[in-house]
N, C-alpha and C positions, 0 to 999 in steps of 0.2 A: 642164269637168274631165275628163281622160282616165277611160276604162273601169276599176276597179280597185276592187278590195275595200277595206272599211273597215280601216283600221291594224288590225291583231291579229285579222282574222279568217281563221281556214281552214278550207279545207274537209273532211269528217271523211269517211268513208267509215261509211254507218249501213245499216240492216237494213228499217227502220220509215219512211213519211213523215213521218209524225204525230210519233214518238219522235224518229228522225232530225233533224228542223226541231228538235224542243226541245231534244235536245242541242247543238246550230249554236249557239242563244241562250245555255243556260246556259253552256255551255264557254267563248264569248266575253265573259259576264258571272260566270267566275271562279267558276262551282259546276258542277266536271264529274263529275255525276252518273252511271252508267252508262244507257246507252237502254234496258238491261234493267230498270232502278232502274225511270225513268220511266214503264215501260210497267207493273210491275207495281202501284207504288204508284196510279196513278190508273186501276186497276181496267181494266185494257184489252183483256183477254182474256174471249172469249165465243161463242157461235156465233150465226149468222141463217140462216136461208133465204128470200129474199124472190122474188116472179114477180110485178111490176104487169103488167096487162094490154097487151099490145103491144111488150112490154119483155123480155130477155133475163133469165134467173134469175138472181139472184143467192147469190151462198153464203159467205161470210164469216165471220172470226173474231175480229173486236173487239166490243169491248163500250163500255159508257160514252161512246157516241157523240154524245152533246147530245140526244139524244129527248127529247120532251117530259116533264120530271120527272128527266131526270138531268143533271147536270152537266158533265158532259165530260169526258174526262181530262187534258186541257191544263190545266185548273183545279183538278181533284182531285190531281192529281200535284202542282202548284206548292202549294196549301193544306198537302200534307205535306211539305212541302223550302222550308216559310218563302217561298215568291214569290208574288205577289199577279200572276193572270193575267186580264186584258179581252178579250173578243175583240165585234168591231163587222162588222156586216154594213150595205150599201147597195145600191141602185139606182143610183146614180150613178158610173158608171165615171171619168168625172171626181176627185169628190170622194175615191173608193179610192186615184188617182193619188196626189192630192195628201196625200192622209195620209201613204200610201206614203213621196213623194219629203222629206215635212216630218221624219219620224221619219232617213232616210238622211241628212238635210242636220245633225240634232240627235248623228250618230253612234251611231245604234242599228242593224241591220239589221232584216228585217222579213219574220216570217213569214203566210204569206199560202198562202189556199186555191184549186187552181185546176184543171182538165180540162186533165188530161195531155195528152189528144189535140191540145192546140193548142200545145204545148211543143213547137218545133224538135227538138231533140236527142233525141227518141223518132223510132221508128222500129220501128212495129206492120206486122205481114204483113196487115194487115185493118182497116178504117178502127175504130177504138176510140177510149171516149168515155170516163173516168170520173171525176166533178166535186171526187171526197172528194181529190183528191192537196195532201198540204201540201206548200213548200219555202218555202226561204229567201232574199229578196233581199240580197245583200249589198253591192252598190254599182250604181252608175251612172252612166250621161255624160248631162248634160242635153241638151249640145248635138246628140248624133248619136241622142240619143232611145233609150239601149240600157240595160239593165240586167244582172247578173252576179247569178245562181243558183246556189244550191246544193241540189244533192237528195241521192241515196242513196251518190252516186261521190262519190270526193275528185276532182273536179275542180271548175269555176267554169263555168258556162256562158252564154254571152251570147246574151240573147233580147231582141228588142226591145219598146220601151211597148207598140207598134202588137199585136203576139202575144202579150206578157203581157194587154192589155187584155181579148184576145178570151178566152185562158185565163180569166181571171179573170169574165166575166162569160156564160160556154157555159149555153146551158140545158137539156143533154142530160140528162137524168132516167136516174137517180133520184137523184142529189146534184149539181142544179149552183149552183155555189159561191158564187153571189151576192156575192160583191166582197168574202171575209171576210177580214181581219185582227183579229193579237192583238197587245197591250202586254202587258209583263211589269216588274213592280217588284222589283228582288232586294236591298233594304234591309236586310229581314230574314230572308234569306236562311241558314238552317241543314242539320242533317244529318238527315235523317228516322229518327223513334224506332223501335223495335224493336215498341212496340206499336201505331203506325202503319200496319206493313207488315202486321201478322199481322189490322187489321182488312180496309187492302184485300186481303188473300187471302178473307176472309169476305164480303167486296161480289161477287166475282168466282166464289164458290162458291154462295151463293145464285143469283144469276144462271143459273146454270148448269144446278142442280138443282131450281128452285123457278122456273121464268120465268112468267109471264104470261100469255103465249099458246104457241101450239103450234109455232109457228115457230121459236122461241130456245132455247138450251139444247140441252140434252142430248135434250128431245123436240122439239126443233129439228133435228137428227142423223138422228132417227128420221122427223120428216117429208120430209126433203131424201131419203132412202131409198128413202120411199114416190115422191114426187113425179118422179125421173128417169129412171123407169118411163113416164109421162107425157108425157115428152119427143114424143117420133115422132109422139104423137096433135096436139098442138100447135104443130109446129115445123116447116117445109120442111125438106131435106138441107142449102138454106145455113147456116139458121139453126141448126140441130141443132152443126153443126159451130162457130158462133161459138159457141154455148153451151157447149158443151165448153172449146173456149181462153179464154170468159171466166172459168170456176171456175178451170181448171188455172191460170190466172193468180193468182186470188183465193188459192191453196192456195199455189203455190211461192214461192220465193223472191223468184223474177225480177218478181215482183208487188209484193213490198215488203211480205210476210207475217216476212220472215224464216225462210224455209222453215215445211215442217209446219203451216200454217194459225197461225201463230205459236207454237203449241205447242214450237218452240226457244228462243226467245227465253225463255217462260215458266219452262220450264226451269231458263235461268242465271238468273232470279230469283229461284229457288227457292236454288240453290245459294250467288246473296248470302247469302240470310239463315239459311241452314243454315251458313254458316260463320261469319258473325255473331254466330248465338247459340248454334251449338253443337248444334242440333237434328238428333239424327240421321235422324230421320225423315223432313226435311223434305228430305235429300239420298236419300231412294229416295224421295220421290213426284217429286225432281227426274230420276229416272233413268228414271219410270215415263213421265213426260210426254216425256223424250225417244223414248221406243221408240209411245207414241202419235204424237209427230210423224212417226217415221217410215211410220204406217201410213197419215198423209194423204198425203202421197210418194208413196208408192203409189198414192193413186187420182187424185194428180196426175196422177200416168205414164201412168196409163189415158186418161184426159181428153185429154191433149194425143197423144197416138197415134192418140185418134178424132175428132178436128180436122182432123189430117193425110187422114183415108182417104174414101169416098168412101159408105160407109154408116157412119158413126158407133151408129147402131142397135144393132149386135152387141157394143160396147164395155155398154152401159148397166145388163145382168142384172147383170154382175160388178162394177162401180161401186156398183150398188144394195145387193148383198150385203158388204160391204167397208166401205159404211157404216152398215146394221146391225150389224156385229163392232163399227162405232167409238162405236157409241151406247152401246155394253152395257162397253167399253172407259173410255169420258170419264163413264159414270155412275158406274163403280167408283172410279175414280180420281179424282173431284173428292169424292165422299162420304168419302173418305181424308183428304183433303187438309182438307177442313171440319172432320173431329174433329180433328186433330193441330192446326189455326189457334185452335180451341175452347178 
């Protein structure tokens, strides 16, 4: 069969991987949700700072990531929008194939988890590895062995089994992907309630202000402050320098945070459901979280300017201080947002 997407699919131009991939599936199974709906209803926003040993820091701003004890937001999202979501993970790059190619032959397309770094159509200034990236397959030629992607661009891109394979199965730590696909059942398939959304703002506000450990949250903020101080004692000049363009990634856009460490994105789901119900409050904490996205922009800017230079060192005091402003910043402004969700 020639290269060619499934009848009636196209490709969308999204913000999110994660969000992105599930608007591909709903929109082509006739529930087009917003990527903002999606991300907020399954509780998606959150902060981490994580450093394994050997391993470049990480800094991130989702939440409901599958840890052990939560559920996901591909599933938390579908539970409130009526669709029953599966996702399966193997060892067998093989049998990933064949689900793969079984669900594309049945007319479904298929989202699937994979290390960007083996994806053709990327093109990083520095060998980069990161396993969490979702997209979309949306068709394929058996014969020439190729398959048609779709990620955050409205375009199709064709990668073949042999590079989806390797994508799919990278074991570059600290997420690599282990061969994950999800089904999605959209039978009962509805429009998410008003008292729905106002608990995932409360999934997403405890999280924030109440975490676990010291790493998440808002004293998760506060630790990544402390911690990039640390950097120099830890890190060669190369290294120092991918750390920096790993976060600036993790924070910007062009990472697939949707700007601001997602905190835009958050935003307009704020302003869904302020116009929804009429809440006007819930359109100034949507205004409050825009002017916090733009303060991680900022130490995006920083980050990726001390990537480029040749001591990143001197970038670090000011990054450090910019994220205690944002600590003292996201604890006001989720503790807001918690009473008015109340």
């Amino acid at each position: 069969m020639p290269l060619e997407a499934l009848p009636g699919f196209r490709p969308l131009a999204t913000h999110h991987c994660v969000t992105g991939s599930l608007r591909h599936i709903y929109v082509y199974n006739g529930h087009p949700l917003s990527e903002e709906m999606l991300l907020g209803l399954g509780a998606g926003v959150g902060f981490v700072y994580w450093q394994m040993k050997g391993q470049a820091p990480f800094l991130g701003g989702r939440a409901n990531v599958g840890r052990p004890g939560e559920e996901g937001l591909e599933k938390t999202a579908g539970k409130r929008s009526g669709v029953r979501v599966a996702s399966f993970q193997t060892g067998s790059a093989k049998k990933a194939e064949q689900a793969m190619l079984e669900m594309l032959a049945a007319g479904q397309p298929v989202m699937i988890q994979v290390d960007m770094g083996y994806l053709p159509y990327f093109h990083f200034p520095r060998e980069y590895h990161f396993g969490g990236h979702v997209v979309v397959v949306a068709g394929y030629d058996a014969a020439n062995r190729q398959a048609l992607i779709a990620d955050r661009d409205a375009v199709l891109h064709p990668v073949s089994l042999a590079d989806l394979e390797r994508a799919r199965g990278s074991k570059h730590k600290p997420f690599p992907p282990q061969h994950t696909w999800y089904t999605f059942d959209f039978a009962a398939k509805r429009q998410p309630q008003l008292q729905e959304m106002r608990q995932a703002i409360r999934e997403v506000t405890a999280g924030m202000l109440r975490p676990p450990i010291a790493n998440l949250g808002v004293k998760g903020i506060a630790t990544a402050a402390e911690r990039v101080l640390e950097w120099p004692q830890i890190m060669d000049a190369e290294q120092l320098r991918a750390a920096c363009f790993n976060v600036f990634i993790m924070i910007d856009a062009t990472g697939g945070s949707g700007g601001g460490l997602f905190r835009y994105m958050y935003s307009r789901f704020l302003r869904e459901i302020a116009q929804a119900s009429g809440e006007a409050r819930l359109q100034e904490s949507a205004d409050e979280f825009q002017r916090i996205g733009d303060q991680w922009q900022a130490v995006a800017g920083l980050l990726k300017s001390a990537s480029q230079v040749d001591h990143a060192t001197a970038a670090l005091p000011e990054v450090s201080a910019r994220l205690r402003e944002l600590a003292g910043l996201e604890g006001a402004a989720w503790s807001r947002l918690e009473r008015i969700a109340s």
